[in-house]
Residue, then its C-alpha position, 0 to 999 in steps of 0.5 A: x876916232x876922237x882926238x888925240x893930243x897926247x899919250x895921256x889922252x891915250x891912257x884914259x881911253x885905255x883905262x876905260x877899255x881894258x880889264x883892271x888887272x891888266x891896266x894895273x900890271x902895266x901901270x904899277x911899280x914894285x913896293x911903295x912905287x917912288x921908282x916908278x913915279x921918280x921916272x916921270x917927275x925927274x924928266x919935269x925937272x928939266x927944262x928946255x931952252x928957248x932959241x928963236x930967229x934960227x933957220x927951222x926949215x928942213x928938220x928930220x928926226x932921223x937918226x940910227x940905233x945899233x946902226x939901223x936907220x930909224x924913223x926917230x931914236x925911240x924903240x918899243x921895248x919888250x913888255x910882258x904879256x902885251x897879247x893881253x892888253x889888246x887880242x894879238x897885241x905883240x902882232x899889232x905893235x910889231x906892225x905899227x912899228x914896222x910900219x912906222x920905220x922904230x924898232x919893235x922888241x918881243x920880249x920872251x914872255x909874250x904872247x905872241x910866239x917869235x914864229x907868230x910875230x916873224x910871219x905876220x912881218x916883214x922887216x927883223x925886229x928885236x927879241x929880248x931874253x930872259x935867262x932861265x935856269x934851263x939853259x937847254x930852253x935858253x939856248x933854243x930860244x936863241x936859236x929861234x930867235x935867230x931864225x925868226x931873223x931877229x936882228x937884236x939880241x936884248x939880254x935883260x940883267x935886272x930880274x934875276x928876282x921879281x920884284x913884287x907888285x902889290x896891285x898884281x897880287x891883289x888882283x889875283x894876276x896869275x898864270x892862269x889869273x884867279x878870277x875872283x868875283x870883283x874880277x869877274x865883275x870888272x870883266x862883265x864891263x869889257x865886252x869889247x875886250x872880251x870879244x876881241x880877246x875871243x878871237x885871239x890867235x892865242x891867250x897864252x906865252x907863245x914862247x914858252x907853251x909847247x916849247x919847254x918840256x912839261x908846260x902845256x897849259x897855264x898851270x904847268x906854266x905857272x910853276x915852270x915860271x915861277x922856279x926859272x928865272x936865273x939868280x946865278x946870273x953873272x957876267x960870265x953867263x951874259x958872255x957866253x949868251x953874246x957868243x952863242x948868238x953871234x951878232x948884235x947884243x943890247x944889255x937892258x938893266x944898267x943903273x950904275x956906271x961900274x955895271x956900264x963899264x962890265x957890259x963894256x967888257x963883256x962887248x955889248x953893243x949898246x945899253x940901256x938905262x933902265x930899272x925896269x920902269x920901276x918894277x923891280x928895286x923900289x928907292x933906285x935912282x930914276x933912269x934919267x938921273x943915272x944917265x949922265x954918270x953912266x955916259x962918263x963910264x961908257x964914252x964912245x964905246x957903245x951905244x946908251x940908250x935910255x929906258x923908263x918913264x918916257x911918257x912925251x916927245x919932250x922926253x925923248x928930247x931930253x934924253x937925247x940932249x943928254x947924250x943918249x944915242x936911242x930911247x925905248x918906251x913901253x908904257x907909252x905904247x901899251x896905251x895906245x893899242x889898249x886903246x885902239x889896237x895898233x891904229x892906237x900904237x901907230x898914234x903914240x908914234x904920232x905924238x911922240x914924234x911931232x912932240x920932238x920934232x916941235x920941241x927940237x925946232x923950237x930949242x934952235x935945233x934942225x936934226x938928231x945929230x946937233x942935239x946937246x947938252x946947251x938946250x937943257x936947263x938941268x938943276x945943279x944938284x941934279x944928279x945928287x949928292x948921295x953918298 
């Protein structure tokens, strides 16, 4: 294995490995991508305070999410499509992190099936919906995710409309993908891609091919997606879904505080900070920026956990400083089992962990719960003055 010290050095052996189309689907943002790149260059405005001459020994990074004991608060959120970046990804990534003690989310469109994912672990991992204009689907999704023992329900709010990724169209990323002669090309190169994807357990959205009534193969599936996706979505709807699964429910898409004080009222559990990882609205604010006003409007009334442009240990410092009680990363996993499969996810991990333990010990700080805002250096004008 060579060295790895960091997710970046991930992302290179990952860029090598996997087919274009697939590195640009995950490393790409929507329009002209300021959002995406504001997600990452936001966290570098931050800087830590030094402490020294502190008792360091005795650190753990322990803490809990929606009340589940984890390893560090850093969850692997739902990616689309991972099956696609490495043979039986979702498979592999569930693993990793179950093995490692974080929370694994399976997003609906994965490639790996609820069922696939649940047999092939042993603890219940999250599942993330996203609602569909067939709410018979809807609802057996639900009911399948409750089966699988999913202890999580992670209702997405932001992709009512997909927001458009100019790399995919240029790359001909479909449902099934057009193979284009400068795809067939940047294929050839990737035998050892190919060959694993060879050996799949399967190469399409497990979740859906079979379970929707009509959508049988990638064609079928590629007009039924496409036509899905609810834009009638309200808060009512979202109340309903909480019922109808009964347990916990997380909200992902939270950008602005009066949405955090909606999600409050409908009894989400926790939510997430997040655009999307700069997939959907280019020009919103970065998830970092708006999350100390959403802290003000939510208080200790549910948990906020921070997603996007986690790329370091030092990231996941921040945000808990911050006052976040939980982190989700995705591109920061996606490198790693492109790169090496799930030994791969389990060194993001790694890294990821030593970072912030290293960091928080260096700041004077011992565990998850003396973490605040007093080790931060945050520009006066950080959060803005937007009108």
């Amino acid at each position: 294995m060579p060295v790895i010290t960091s997710i970046e050095d991930l992302k290179r052996i990952y860029k090598r490995r996997v087919p274009k189309m697939f590195y640009d689907y995950a490393e790409s943002g929507s329009w002209t991508e300021q959002t995406f790149r504001d997600n990452c260059s936001d966290f570098d405005q931050i800087r830590l305070r030094q402490r020294v001459a502190v008792d360091m020994t005795g650190r753990s990074t322990q803490s809990e999410m929606i009340g589940e004991k984890v390893r560090m608060p850093v969850a692997l959120a739902p990616v689309g499509s991972t099956g696609m970046q490495c043979a039986d990804g979702e498979i592999k990534t569930a693993r990793a992190a179950e093995a490692f003690g974080v929370p694994f989310t399976l997003s609906t469109m994965s490639i790996n099936s609820i069922e696939e994912v649940a047999e092939a672990t042993t603890k219940p991992f999250w599942f993330q919906l996203y609602t569909m204009k067939d709410l018979d689907f809807t609802s057996r999704l639900i009911e399948r995710a409750r089966a699988a023992r999913c202890s999580a329900l992670v209702i997405t709010l932001d992709l009512q409309i997909l927001g458009q990724r100019h790399k995919d169209l240029k790359n001909g990323l479909s449902a099934p993908p057009k193979l284009t002669p400068t795809t067939m090309l940047n294929l050839s190169t990737k035998w050892g891609w190919c060959m694993g994807m060879a050996g799949a357990k399967r190469r399409n959205f497990g979740n859906l091919v079979g379970h929707v009534h009509g959508v049988k193969d990638l064609a079928s599936l590629a007009s039924y997606t496409a036509e899905q996706f609810d834009p009638a979505l309200d808060w009512d709807k979202v109340a309903k879904l909480k019922e109808q699964w009964g347990g916990k429910v997380i909200l992902k898409g939270i950008l602005d505080p009066e949405d955090a004080k909606m999600a409050l009222k409908v009894g989400a559990d926790a939510i997430v900070v997040s655009n999307h990882g700069g997939r959907q609205l280019d020009g919103a604010l970065s998830s970092i920026r708006m999350l100390d006003p959403i802290l003000q409007a939510v208080g200790d009334d549910a948990e906020v956990h921070l997603d996007s442009g986690i790329r370091s240990g030092q990231d996941v410092l921040k945000a808990l400083a911050m006052g976040a009680k939980g982190t989700h990363i995705g591109r920061a996993f996606v490198y790693g089992l492109g790169a090496m499969g799930q030994e791969g996810v389990t060194k993001a991990l790694e890294v990821i962990e030593k970072e912030l333990d290293v960091s928080m010990a260096l700041c004077g700080r011992r565990r998850m719960d003396e973490l605040d805002r007093d080790i931060l250096l945050i520009p006066e004008d950080f959060e803005g003055r937007w009108q």
